[in-house]
C-alpha positions as CSV (number, residue, x, y, z in Angstrom):
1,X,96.9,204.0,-57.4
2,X,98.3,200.8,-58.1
3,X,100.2,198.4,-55.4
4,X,103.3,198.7,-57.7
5,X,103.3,202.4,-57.8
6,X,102.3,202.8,-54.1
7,X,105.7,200.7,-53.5
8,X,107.5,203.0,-55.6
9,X,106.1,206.2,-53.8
10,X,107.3,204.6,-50.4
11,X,110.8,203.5,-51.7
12,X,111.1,207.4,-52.8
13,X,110.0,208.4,-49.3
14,X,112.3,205.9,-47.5
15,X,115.3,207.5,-49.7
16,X,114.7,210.6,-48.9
17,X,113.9,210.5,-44.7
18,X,117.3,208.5,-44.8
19,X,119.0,211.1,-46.9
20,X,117.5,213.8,-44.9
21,X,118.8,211.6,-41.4
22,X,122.5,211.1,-43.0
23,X,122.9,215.1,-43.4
24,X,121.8,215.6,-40.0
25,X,124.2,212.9,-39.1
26,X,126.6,214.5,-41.0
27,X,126.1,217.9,-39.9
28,X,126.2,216.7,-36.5
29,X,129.4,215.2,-37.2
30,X,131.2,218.4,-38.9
31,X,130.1,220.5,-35.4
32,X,131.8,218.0,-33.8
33,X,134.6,218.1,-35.5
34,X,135.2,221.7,-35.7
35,X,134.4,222.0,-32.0
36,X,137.1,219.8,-31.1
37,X,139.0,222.0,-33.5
38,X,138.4,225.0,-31.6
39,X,139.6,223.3,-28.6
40,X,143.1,222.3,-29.9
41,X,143.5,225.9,-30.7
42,X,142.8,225.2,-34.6
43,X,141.0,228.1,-34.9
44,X,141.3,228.3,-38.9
45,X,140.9,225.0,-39.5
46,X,137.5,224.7,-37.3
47,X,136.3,228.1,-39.1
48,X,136.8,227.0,-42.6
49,X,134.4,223.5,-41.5
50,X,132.0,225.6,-40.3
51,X,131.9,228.1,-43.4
52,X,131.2,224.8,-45.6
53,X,128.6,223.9,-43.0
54,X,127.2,227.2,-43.3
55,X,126.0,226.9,-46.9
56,X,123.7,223.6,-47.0
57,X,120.4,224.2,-46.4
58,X,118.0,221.8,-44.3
59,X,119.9,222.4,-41.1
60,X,118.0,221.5,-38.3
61,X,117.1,225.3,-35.7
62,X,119.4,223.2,-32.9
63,X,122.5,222.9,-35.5
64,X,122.1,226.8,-36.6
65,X,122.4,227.8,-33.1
66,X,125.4,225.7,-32.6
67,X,127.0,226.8,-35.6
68,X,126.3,230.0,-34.8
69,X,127.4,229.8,-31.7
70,X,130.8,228.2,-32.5
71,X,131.6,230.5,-35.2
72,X,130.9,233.5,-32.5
73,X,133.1,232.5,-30.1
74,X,136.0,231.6,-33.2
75,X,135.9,235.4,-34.1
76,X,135.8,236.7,-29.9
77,X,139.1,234.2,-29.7
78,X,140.4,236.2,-33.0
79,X,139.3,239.8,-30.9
80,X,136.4,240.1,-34.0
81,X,134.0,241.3,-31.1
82,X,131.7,242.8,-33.6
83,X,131.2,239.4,-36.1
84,X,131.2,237.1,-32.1
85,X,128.3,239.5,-31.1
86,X,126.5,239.5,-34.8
87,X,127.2,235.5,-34.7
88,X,125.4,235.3,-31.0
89,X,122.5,237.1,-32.2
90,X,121.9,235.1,-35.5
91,X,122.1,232.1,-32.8
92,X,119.2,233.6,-31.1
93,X,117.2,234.3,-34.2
94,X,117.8,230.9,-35.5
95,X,116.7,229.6,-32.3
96,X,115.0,231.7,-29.7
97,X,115.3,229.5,-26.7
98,X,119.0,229.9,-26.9
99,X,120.4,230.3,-23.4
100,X,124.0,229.7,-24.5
101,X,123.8,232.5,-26.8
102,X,122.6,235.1,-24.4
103,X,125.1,233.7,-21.5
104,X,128.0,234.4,-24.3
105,X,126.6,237.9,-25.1
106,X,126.0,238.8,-21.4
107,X,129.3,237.7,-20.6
108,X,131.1,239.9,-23.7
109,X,129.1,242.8,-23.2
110,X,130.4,242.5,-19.3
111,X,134.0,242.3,-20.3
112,X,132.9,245.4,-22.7
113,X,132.2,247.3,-19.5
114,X,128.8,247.9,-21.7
115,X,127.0,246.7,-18.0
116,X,123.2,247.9,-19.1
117,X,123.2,245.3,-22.0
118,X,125.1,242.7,-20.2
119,X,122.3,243.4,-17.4
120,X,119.6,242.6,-20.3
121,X,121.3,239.6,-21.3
122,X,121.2,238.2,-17.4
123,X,117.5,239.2,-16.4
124,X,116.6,237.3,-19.5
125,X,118.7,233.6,-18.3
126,X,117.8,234.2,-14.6
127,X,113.7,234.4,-15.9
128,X,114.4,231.7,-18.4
129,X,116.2,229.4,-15.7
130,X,115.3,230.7,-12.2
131,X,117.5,229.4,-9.8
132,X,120.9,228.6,-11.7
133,X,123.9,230.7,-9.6
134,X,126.0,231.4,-12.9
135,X,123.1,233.5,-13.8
136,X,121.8,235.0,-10.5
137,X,125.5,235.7,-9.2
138,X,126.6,237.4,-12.5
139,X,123.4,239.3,-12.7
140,X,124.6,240.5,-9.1
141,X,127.9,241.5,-9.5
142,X,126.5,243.3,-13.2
143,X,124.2,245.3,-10.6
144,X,127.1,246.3,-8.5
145,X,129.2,247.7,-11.2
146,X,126.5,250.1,-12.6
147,X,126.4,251.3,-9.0
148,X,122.1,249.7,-8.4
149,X,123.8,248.9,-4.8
150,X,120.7,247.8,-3.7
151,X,119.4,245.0,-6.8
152,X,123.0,244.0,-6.3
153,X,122.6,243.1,-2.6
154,X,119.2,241.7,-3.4
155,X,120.1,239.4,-6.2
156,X,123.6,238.4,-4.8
157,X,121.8,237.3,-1.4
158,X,119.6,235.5,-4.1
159,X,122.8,233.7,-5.2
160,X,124.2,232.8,-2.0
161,X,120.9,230.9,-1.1
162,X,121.7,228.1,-4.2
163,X,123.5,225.7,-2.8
164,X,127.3,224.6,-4.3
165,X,129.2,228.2,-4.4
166,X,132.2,228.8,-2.5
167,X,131.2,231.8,-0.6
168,X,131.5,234.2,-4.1
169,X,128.4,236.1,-3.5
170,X,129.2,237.1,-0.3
171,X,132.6,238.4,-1.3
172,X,130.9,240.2,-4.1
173,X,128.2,241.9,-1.1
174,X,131.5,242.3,0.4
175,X,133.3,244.7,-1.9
176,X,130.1,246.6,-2.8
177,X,130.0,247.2,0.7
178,X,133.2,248.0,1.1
179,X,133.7,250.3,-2.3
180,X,130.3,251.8,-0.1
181,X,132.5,252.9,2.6
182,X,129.7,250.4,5.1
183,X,132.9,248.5,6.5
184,X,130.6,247.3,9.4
185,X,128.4,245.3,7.3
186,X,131.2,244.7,4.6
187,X,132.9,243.0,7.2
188,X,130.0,240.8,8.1
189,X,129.8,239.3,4.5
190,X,133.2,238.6,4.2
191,X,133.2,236.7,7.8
192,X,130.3,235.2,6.1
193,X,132.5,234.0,3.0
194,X,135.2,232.6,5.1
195,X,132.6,230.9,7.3
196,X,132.5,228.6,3.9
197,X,135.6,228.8,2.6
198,X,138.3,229.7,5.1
199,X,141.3,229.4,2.4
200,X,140.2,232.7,0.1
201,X,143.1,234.9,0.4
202,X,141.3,238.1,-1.4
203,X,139.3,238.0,1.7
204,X,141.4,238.4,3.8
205,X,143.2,241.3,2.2
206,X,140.1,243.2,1.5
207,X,139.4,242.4,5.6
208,X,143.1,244.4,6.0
209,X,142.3,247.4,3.8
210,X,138.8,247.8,5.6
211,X,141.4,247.3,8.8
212,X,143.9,250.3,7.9
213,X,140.6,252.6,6.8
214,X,139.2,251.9,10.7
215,X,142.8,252.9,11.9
216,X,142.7,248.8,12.9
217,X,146.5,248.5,12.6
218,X,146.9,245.5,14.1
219,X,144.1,244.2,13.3
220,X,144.9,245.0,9.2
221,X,148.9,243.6,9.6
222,X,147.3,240.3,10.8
223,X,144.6,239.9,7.5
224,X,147.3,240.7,5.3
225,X,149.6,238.4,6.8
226,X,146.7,235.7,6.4
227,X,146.5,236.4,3.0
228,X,150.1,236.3,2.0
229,X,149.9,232.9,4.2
230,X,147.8,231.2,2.0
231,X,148.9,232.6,-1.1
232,X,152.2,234.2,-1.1
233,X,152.7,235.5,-4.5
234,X,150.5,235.5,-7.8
235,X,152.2,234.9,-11.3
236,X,149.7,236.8,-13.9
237,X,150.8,240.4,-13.0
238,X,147.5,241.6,-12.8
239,X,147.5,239.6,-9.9
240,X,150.6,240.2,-8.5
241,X,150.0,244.1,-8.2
242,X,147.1,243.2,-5.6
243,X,149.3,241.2,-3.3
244,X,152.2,243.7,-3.8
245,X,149.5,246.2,-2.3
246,X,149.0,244.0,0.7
247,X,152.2,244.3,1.6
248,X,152.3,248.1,1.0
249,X,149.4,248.3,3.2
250,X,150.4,246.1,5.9
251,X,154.0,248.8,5.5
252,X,151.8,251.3,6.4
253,X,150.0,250.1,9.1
254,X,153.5,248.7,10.8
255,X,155.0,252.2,10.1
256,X,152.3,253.6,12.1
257,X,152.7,251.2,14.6
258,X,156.5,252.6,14.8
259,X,157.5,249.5,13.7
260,X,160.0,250.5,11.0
261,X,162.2,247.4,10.5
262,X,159.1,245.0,10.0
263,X,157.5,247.8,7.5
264,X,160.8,248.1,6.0
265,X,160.8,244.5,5.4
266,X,157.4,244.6,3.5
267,X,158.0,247.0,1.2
268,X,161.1,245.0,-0.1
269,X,158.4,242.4,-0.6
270,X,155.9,244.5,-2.5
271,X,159.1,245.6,-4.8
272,X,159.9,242.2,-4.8
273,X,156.5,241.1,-6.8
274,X,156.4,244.1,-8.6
275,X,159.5,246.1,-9.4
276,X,157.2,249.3,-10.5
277,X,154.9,249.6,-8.0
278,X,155.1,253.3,-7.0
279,X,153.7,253.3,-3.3
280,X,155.9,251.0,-2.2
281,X,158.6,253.0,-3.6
282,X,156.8,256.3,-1.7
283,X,156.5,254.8,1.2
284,X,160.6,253.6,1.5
285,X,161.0,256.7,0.6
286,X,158.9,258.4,3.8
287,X,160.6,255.4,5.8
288,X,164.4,256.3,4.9
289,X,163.7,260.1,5.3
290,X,162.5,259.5,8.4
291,X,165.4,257.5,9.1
292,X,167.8,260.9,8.0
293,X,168.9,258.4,5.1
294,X,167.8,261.4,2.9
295,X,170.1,261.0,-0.7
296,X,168.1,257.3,-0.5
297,X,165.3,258.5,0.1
298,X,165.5,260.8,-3.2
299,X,166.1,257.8,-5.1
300,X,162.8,256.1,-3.9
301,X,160.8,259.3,-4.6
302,X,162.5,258.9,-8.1
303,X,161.4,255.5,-8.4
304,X,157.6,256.0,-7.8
305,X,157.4,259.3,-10.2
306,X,159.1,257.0,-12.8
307,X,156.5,254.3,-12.3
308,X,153.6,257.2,-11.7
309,X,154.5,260.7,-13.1
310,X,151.4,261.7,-11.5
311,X,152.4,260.7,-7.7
312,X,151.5,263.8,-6.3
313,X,152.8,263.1,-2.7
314,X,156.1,261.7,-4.0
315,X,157.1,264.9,-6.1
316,X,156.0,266.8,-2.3
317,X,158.3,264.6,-0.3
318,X,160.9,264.8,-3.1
319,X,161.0,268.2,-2.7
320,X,161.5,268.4,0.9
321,X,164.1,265.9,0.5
322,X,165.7,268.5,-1.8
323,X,165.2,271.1,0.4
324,X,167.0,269.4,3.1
325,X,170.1,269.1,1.4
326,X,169.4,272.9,0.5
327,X,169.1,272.3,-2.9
328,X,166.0,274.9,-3.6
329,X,165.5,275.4,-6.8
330,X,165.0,271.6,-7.4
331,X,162.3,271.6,-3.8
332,X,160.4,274.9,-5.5
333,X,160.3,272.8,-9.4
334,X,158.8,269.4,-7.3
335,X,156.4,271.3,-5.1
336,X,154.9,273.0,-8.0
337,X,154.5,270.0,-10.1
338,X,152.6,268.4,-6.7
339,X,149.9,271.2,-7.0
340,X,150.4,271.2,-10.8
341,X,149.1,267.2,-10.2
342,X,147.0,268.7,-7.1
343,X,145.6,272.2,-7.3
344,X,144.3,271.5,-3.4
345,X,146.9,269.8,-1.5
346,X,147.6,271.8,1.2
347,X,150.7,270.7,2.5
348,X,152.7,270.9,-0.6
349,X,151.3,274.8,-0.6
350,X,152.6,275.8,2.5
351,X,156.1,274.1,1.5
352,X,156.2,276.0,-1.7
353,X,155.2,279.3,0.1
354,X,157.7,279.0,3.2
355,X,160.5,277.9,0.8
356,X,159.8,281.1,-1.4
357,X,159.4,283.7,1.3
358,X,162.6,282.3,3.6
359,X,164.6,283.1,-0.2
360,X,163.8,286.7,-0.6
């Protein structure tokens, strides 16, 4: 070969690595873009980048799992679960080390409830990457839904050893324990947890409930209290119906206590955060009957069967309000929609069967 056509050959070469370097640059660049895209909520915008993207060839394995990746969590923010989850899985094929794209498939199978692939998804990052506590914690609290009590102790106890978390794994051992009915040792983990972090109000309310179960009154009203101390209300309502509960309970446990003013107090609280919460409406309702308040008593009984039509002990008490102010017919319709709701309930029996015999 001659020098002049060796010097031609390398000029060709040259071209092409620096065309081949200026699409990567480019490529690079478009991901970029479309990412920031997605961020500023311009979901279409970022999507119709990435489709372009998606059809020139010599993309490096890194840029098809970050296309990939990108374009799976566009369609999950457009509730396209099926083209996220396909998109996820061509990030994996594209490139197999992918730990992003099993960490988003683990994380939407979870929110799936679909726990046995979501399970899959987690064994695989925690052998990929040992010790990271995003990984070990989730693959805890995975274990602990599908009921493996056990793996889910094991592997949350893993995550609490990694330094950094706030005390979640222990809350997590916490409510497995508790859901376990072993309050002893649930209680233990969760004076673990606030060992770390002292301000974590869902500890304390979940310390009141275990409280109340052990007949703990006073020990339950003063968790609650701490809880509604540090945070007094919630503002997403999903939220809001847990602390409206903590006041229901800490109802309860005063009422027990024959503290009916202070319980009386709570439940206006409950109804406060959430205007539909049928306990709190029951349990005003046992509060003013008690008190011989009886026609405003009916109206709370009225307010929990509207928020639940399937309150069996409301319909009960409603009819024995009924049946107090010798309305009968009414008593014997609520106390046979009580054992309609609960074929065992004793209590609602023997009303209906006294009420029937004193009538003939």
């Amino acid at each position: 070969m001659h020098a002049r056509q060796k010097q031609i050959l390398a000029s060709i070469t040259c071209l092409l690595v620096c065309q081949s370097a200026l699409a990567a640059d480019t490529a690079t660049s478009v991901l970029e873009a479309a990412n920031e895209k997605f961020v500023q909520g311009q979901i279409d915008s970022a999507k119709t980048m990435l489709d372009n993207l998606s059809t020139q060839k010599n993309l490096s394995k890194t840029q098809l799992e970050r296309l990939h990746l990108l374009l799976g969590k566009i369609f999950m923010q457009k509730n396209q679960t099926k083209d996220g989850i396909a998109q996820f899985n061509q990030a994996i094929k594209d490139y197999p080390q992918s730990t992003d794209a099993r960490y988003y498939l683990a994380l939407t199978y979870f929110d799936l409830e679909d726990f046995a692939k979501a399970e899959i998804y987690f064994k695989e990052l925690v052998h990929k990457k040992g010790d990271n506590f995003e990984y070990v914690y989730n693959l805890g609290v995975t274990q602990g839904k599908m009921g493996h009590l056990d793996d889910a102790i094991q592997t949350l106890s893993r995550a609490a050893k990694i330094p950094g978390h706030k005390g979640e794994p222990q809350f997590a051992m916490g409510e497995i324990l508790q859901l376990d009915k072993q309050y002893d040792k649930a209680i233990a983990q969760y004076e673990e947890c606030l060992s770390i972090n002292p301000k974590f109000p869902e500890v304390y309310n979940n310390l009141g409930v275990i409280y109340a179960a052990k007949s703990d009154f006073p020990q339950a009203v003063k968790s609650f209290q701490k809880a509604l101390e540090l945070k007094p209300n919630y503002n997403p309502a999903r939220k809001n119906l847990g602390y409206a509960e903590a006041h229901t309970a800490m109802a309860v446990s005063l009422m027990t206590q024959g503290k009916a003013q202070e319980a009386h107090e709570q439940l206006l609280k409950a109804l406060e955060i959430d205007p539909q919460f049928a306990d709190a409406h029951y349990n005003l309702g046992l509060l003013l009957q008690e008190q011989n308040q009886v026609a405003q008593a009916i109206m709370q009984y009225q307010a929990a069967i509207k928020s639940d039509p399937k309150h069996a002990r409301a319909h009960n008490n409603l009819g024995v309000a009924y049946q107090s102010q010798g309305q009968k017919d009414l008593a014997i319709q609520e106390y046979k929609e009580a054992l309609r709701l609960k074929l065992d309930y004793k209590e609602a029996m023997d009303n209906l069967n006294k009420l029937e015999n004193s009538s003939r």
